[in-house]
C-alpha positions as CSV (number, residue, x, y, z in Angstrom):
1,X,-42.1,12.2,121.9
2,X,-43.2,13.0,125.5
3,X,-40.3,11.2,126.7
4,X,-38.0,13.8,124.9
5,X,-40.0,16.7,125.8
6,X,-38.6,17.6,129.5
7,X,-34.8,17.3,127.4
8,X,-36.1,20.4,125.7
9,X,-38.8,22.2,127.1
10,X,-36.8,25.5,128.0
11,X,-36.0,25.9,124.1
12,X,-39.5,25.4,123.5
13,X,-40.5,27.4,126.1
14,X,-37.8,30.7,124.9
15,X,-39.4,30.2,121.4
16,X,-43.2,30.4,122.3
17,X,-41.4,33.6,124.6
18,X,-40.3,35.0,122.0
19,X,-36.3,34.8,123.9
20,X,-35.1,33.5,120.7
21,X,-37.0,36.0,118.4
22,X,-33.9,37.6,116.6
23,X,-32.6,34.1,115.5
24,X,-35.6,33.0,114.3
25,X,-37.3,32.6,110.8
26,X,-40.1,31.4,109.8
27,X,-42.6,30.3,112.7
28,X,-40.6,28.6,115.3
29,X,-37.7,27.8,113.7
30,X,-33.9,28.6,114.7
31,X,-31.7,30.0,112.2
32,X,-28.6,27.0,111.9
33,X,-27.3,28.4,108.6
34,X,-26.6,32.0,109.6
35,X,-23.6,32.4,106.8
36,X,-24.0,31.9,103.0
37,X,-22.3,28.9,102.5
38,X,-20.0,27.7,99.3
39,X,-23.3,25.6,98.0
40,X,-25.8,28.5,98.5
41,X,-23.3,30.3,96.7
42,X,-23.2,28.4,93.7
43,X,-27.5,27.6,93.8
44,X,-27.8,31.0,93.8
45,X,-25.8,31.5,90.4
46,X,-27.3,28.6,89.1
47,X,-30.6,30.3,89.9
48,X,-29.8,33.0,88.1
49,X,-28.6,31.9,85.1
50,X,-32.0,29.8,85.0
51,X,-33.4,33.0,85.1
52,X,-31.9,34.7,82.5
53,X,-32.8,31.5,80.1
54,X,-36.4,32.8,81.1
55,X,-35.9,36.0,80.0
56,X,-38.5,37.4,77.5
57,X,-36.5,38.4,74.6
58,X,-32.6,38.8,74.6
59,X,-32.9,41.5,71.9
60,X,-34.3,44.7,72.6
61,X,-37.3,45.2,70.1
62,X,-36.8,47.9,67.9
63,X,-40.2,48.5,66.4
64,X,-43.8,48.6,68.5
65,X,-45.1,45.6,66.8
66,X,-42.0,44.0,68.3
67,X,-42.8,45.6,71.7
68,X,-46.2,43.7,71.3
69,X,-45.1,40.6,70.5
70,X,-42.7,40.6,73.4
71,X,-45.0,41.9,75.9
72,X,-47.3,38.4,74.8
73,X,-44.4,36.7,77.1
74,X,-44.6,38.4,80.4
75,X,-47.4,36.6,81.5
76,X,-45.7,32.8,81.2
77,X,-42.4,34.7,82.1
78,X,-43.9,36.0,85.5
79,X,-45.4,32.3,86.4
80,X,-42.7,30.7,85.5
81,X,-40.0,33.0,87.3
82,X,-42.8,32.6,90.1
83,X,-42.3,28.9,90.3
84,X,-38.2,28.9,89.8
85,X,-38.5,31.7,92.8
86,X,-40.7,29.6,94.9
87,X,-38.1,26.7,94.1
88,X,-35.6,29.1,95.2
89,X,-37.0,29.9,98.4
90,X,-37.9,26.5,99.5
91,X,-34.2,25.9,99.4
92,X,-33.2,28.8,100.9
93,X,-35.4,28.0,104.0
94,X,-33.6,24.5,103.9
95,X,-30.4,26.0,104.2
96,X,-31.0,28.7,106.9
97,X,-33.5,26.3,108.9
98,X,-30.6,23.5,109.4
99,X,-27.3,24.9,108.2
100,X,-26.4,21.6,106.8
101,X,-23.5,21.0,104.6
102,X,-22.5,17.4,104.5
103,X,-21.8,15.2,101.5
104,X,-25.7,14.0,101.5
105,X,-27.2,17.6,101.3
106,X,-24.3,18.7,98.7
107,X,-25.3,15.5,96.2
108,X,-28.8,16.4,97.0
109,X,-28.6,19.9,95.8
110,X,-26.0,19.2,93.0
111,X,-29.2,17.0,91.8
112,X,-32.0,19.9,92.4
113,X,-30.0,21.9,90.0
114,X,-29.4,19.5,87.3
115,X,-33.0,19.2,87.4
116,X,-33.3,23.1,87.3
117,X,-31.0,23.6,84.4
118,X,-32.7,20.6,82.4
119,X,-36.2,21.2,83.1
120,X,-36.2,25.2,82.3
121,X,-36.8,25.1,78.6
122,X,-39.8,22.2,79.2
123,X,-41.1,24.9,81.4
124,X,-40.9,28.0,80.0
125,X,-42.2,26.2,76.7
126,X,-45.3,24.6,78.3
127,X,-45.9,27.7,79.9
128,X,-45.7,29.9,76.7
129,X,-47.7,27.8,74.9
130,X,-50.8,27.3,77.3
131,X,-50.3,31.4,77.5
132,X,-50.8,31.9,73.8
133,X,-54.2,29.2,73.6
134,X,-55.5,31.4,76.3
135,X,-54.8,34.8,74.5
136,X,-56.1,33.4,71.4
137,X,-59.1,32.6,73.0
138,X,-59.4,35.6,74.8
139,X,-59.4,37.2,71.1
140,X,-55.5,38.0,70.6
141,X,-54.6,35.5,67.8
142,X,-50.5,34.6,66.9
143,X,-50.6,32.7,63.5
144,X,-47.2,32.4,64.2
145,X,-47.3,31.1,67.7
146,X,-47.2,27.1,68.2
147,X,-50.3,25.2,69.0
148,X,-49.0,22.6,71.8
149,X,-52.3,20.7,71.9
150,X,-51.8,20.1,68.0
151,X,-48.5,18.9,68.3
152,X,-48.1,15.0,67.8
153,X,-45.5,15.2,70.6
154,X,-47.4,17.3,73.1
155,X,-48.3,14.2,75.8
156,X,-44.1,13.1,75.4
157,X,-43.8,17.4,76.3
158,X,-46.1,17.5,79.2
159,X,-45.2,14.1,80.6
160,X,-41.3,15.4,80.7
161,X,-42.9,18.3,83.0
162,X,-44.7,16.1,85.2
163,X,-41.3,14.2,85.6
164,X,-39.7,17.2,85.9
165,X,-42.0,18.4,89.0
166,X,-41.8,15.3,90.4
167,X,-38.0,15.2,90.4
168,X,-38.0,19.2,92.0
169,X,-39.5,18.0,95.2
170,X,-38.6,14.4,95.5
171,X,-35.5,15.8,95.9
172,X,-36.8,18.2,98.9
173,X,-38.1,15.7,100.1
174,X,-34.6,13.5,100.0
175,X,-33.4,16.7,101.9
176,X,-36.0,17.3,104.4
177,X,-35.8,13.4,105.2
178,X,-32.0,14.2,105.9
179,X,-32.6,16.8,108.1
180,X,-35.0,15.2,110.1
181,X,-32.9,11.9,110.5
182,X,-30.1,14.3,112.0
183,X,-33.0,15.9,114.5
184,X,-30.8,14.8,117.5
185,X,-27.8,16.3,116.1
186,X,-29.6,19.6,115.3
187,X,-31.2,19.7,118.1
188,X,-34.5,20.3,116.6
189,X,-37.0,21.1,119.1
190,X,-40.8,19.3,119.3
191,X,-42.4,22.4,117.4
192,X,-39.3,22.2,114.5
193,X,-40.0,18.5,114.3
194,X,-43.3,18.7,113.5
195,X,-42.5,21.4,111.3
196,X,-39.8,19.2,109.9
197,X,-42.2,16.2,109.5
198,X,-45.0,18.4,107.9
199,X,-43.0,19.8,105.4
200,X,-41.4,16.0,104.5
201,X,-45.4,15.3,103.8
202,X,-46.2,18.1,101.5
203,X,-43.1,17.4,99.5
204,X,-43.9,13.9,99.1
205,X,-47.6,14.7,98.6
206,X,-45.6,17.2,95.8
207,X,-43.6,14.7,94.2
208,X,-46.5,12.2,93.7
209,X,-48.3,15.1,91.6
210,X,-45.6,14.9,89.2
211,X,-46.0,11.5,88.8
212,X,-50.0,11.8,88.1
213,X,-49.4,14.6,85.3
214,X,-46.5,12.1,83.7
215,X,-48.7,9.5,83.5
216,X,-51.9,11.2,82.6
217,X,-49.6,12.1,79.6
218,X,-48.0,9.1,79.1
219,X,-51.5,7.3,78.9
220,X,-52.9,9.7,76.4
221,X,-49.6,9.2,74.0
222,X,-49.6,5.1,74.1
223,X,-53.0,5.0,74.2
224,X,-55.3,5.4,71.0
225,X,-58.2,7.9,71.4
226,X,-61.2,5.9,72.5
227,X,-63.4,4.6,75.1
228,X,-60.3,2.9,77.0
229,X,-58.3,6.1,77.0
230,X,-60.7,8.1,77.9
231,X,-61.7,5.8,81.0
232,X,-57.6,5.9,82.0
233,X,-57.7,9.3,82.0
234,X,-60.7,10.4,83.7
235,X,-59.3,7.7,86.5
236,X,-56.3,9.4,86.5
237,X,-58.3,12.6,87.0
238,X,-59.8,11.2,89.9
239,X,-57.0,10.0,91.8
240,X,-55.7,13.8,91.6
241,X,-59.0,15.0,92.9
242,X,-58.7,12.4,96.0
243,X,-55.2,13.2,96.4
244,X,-56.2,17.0,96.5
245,X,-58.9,16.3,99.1
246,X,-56.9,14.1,100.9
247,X,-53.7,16.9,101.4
248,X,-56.3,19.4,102.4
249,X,-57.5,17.5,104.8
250,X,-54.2,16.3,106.3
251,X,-53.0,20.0,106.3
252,X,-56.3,21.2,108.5
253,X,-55.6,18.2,111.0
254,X,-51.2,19.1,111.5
255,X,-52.3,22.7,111.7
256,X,-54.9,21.8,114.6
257,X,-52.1,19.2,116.4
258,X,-49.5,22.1,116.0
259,X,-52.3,24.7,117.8
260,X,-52.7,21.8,120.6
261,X,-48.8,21.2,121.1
262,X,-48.0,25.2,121.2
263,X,-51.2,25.4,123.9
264,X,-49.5,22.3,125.9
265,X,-46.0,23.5,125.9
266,X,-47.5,26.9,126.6
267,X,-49.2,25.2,129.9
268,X,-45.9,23.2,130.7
269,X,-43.9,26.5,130.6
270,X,-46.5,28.3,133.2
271,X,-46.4,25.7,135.5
């Protein structure tokens, strides 16, 4: 790293200036994908229709009691169009960090949306039905709504989410491992590289949270109720608790190195 770092100090040193500062998004980083591109183009309509399939109602209610009822669904409508957003975004800053559109980044996205289109009824349905336990709890009842913890199919349902998550950012992390192997190419500078690297971790770290709900799930469904499944599970439960700690932890430590590379470039600059 140190050996690359005379190569490209003076772009370092006009981002810490702030030289670069109409070009730049996000921290440090250099906008590459300054035009809407063909495959932004079409991830944004696919994000949108995804949207509309989360829509509360597609008929407009034409009595109060059916203003009620639909009002029950903005709740797991505004988490769930939280997460397709936040999903949104996290390409979008893909795209307009790097500005790549080569055959790997346009089979990588053509995957992130199958996932989106194939995963948005798991999700909306997970999330309406966790909604309607806590509403019932909280005192407003549905007789009519469905009970997902009753189901006998509920661990198969929540283990196609966890897949489902895991898929989302294994695939940002496919991308982000792309864009980092073409660092050279870019031109990435020290602080976008550790950006770049930073970002491949938390998607990983991501991914591999997906995997612990699918199997958490998976255990409970081939596993009878019992002393066994219970230990599987509450070692399952653990291992999400370390990996939690363990991310935290990382995430404290890359924010301190990036404080200590900004101050050292900073010191390079002056003198």
């Amino acid at each position: 790293r140190r050996a690359r770092l005379p190569r490209r100090l003076p772009d370092v040193a006009k981002s810490i200036s702030g030289a670069h500062h109409p070009r730049m998004r996000d921290g440090d980083f250099r906008i590459r994908g300054k035009d809407i591109s063909r495959v932004e183009g079409l991830s944004d309509a696919v994000f949108g229709f995804a949207i509309t399939l989360l829509v509360i109602s597609l008929e407009v209610p034409k009595s109060a009691d059916e203003v009620l009822h639909a009002m029950r669904g903005l709740l797991p409508f505004a988490v769930t169009f939280g997460i397709l957003f936040g999903v949104w975004r996290t390409q979008f800053t893909f795209f307009r960090r790097y500005g790549l559109e080569d055959n790997t980044t346009v089979l990588l996205t053509a995957v992130l949306l199958f996932v989106i289109l194939f995963f948005i009824y798991p999700l909306k349905f997970v999330m309406g039905a966790l909604f309607e336990r806590i509403l019932s709890h909280a005192g407003f009842p549905d007789p009519n709504a469905v009970n997902i913890f009753k189901e006998p199919h509920a661990d198969l349902l929540m283990m196609t989410y966890g897949i489902g998550w895991f898929a989302v950012f294994a695939v940002f992390a496919l991308m982000y491992r792309h864009a980092y192997s073409k660092r050279d190419e870019l031109q990435l500078s020290e602080i976008e590289e550790f950006d770049t690297r930073q970002t491949l971790t938390a998607m990983v770290g991501s991914s591999i949270a997906g995997i612990v709900i699918a199997g958490i799930n998976l255990a409970g469904y081939l596993m009878p109720e019992g002393k066994a499944a219970d230990r599987v599970a509450w070692i399952l439960l653990a291992i999400v608790v370390v990996l939690a700690v363990t991310f935290g932890r990382t995430r404290r430590r890359a924010r301190a190195e990036r404080r200590r590379m900004i101050a050292g470039l900073r010191t390079a600059v002056e003198a």
